[in-house]
Phi, psi and omega in degrees: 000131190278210175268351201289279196325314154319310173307302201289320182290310149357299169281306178264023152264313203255318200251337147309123174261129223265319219257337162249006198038057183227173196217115184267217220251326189199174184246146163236026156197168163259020183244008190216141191284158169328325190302316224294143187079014145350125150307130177299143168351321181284317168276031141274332208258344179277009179055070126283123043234335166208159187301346166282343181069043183279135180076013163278336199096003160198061154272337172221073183260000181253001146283323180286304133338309178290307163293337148309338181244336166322312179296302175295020170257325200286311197267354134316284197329301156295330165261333200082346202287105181279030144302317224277022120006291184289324169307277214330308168336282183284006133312301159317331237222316149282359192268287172306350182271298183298004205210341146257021190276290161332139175283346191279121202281135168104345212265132159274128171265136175208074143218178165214159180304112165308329197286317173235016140084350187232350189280144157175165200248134215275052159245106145271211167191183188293355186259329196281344180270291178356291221262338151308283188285010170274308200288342168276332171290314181271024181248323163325311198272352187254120147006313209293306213268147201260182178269333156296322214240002151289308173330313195279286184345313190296295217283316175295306177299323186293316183311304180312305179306313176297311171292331154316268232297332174295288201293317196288056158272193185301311222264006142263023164085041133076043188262153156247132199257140181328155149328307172295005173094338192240144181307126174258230190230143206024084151205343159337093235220021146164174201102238183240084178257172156275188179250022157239352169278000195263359205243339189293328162324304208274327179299319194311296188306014169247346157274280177327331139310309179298315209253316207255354182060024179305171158272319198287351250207297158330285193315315211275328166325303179283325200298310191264003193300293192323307181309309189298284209304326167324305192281003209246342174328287166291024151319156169214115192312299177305359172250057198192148154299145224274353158313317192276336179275339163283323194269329143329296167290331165305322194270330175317305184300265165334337180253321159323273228275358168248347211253160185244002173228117205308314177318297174316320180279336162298310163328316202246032172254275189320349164254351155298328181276351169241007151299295219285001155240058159236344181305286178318283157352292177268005159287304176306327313167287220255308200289323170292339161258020174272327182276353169250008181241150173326155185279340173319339189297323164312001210228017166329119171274116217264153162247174199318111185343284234283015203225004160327295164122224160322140224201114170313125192249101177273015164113217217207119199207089160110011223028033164224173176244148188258112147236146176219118177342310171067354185303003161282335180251019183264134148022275178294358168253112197269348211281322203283284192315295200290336160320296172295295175353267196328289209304324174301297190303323179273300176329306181271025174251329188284309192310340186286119174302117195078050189193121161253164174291090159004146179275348198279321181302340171269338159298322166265003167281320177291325190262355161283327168304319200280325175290345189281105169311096210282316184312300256205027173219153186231001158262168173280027204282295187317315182299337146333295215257358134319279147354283164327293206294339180283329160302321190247000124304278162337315155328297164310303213259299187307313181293337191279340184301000000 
């Protein structure tokens, strides 16, 4: 087994649940799958420790999910190997779990309790819709997906898009607003934003033309495009994570590959072609001195959410209040961020069109999967850098016809 298949098996020995088809977030041992220390059902549904369910272990299980079938859409693209089907499915089949669990038409959730299969914490947010709907458009457009589950597509992206065109006024702060109806926190979708967040709009309504092939759907696309991409001009990768220039480039893609003017499309080739050299460089870069450091630094150990100590206190929103745990962001866990990073940073080099990947970025995608001490690590960071190598297959395999 090579190391990237190692990476991958990994994830779906430990962080994959058989039972929601979802993909959680860290191990706090190695003798229990990602689910065990959950919240229970009552504290989830009371939104504990905060409505996003942040720093629980299931928080991002429809990010995790989104890139995982992206990747195996990616690694069809390159091989034809129609086994990978049976991945796909269920993957989708969790994706699609998070996109019906709410009564609230559009809403993603995004995770849901293994334990009653209905529990979840009703703040989603603007990233977790990103990495739905890039992955559902690109599963759409791939051999792998059947006509029921392009169908569940159709019907989920108009949903979404219908809840932009509901929520996203003045008089909610131009938010997609919580499962409960009321403004939480990152959902805001234009106004005073960042400038990698302003594209995410004109992307819903551009998935939801492309699959449903509405006009209307077209018009609300173009009404915020011209603006977005103005704003979206002055990023700068480098003052950002390596998650935000990749979802960024997700939205980048998708409106490239929907959109029909040439001009437009020219725009959005050119800010892609420069994230995606400012991208390579540093997966090669960052994945070759990772690969020089002890291996211990990696094998940071997460505890139980509810067993933390002190809980970062993010305000007050929506009537609850957000505490979180954090432990992703502490200091002392070297495993999570610089890890994901290379595989985020080789995606978004790879996702660019009319551009191949350096051979180096598959040398260090492999020899970092291969360096992560598998006994003695506790995050989803490797499914990243899987993802990546996999991407850049497709890549590869596109550029070379």
């Amino acid at each position: 087994m090579n190391a990237i298949d190692t990476a991958w098996k990994f994830i779906f020995d430990f962080f994959y649940c058989e039972k929601t088809e979802l993909i959680y977030d860290f191990l706090v041992d190695r003798k229990h799958p990602a689910t065990f220390g959950l919240p229970a059902p009552a504290q989830i549904q009371a939104q504990i420790p905060n409505p996003c369910g942040w720093g629980t272990g299931m928080e991002d299980s429809v990010l995790n999910g989104g890139s995982a079938l992206d990747a195996v859409v990616a690694e069809f693209a390159a091989t034809g190997n129609k086994e990978l089907k049976e991945t796909a499915d269920h993957l989708f089949a969790g994706l699609m779990r998070c996109a019906r669990v709410s009564k609230e038409p559009g809403f993603i959730a995004r995770s849901v309790s293994p334990e009653d299969e209905k529990s979840y914490y009703f703040n989603s947010s603007r990233d977790q819709y990103t990495h739905w709907v890039y992955a559902a458009v690109r599963f759409y457009d791939c051999a792998l997906s059947d006509e029921k589950q392009k169908q569940d597509i159709r019907c989920v992206l108009r949903l979404i898009a219908e809840k932009c065109e509901r929520d996203v006024r003045e008089e909610n702060g131009y938010n997609m607003l919580r499962a409960d109806g009321r403004i939480g926190i990152i959902g805001q979708m234009c106004g005073d934003i960042g400038a990698h967040e302003h594209l995410r709009l004109p992307m819903f309504y551009a998935a939801a033309w492309h699959v449903t092939k509405q006009e209307h759907w077209k018009e609300m696309c173009y009404r915020y495009l011209s603006e977005a991409i103005e704003k979206t001009l002055p990023f700068a990768p480098e003052n950002h994570r390596g998650y935000v220039t990749l979802q960024l480039q997700y939205s980048l893609r998708l409106l490239y590959d929907v959109i029909e003017d040439c001009s437009v499309k020219t725009q959005l080739l050119q800010l892609m072609t420069r994230f995606a050299d400012y991208a390579e460089p540093l997966a090669i870069r960052n994945g070759g001195q990772l690969c020089t450091r002890d291996k211990e630094e990696f094998c940071f150990r997460y505890r139980p959410w509810n067993q933390c100590g002190e809980m970062r206190y993010m305000g007050e929103y929506g009537g609850y209040p957000y505490y979180n745990p954090a432990q992703s962001e502490w200091k002392e866990n070297k495993a999570f961020y610089p890890l994901r990073e290379v595989g985020e940073a080789a995606s978004v080099a790879a996702i660019c069109p009319h551009r191949a990947v350096n051979e180096q970025v598959f040398l260090i995608l492999q020899r970092l999967a291969g360096y992560i001490d598998y006994e003695n690590h506790y995050t989803y960071a490797p499914l990243l850098i899987a993802c990546g190598y996999k991407l850049c297959l497709e890549n590869k395999a596109v550029n070379s016809k």
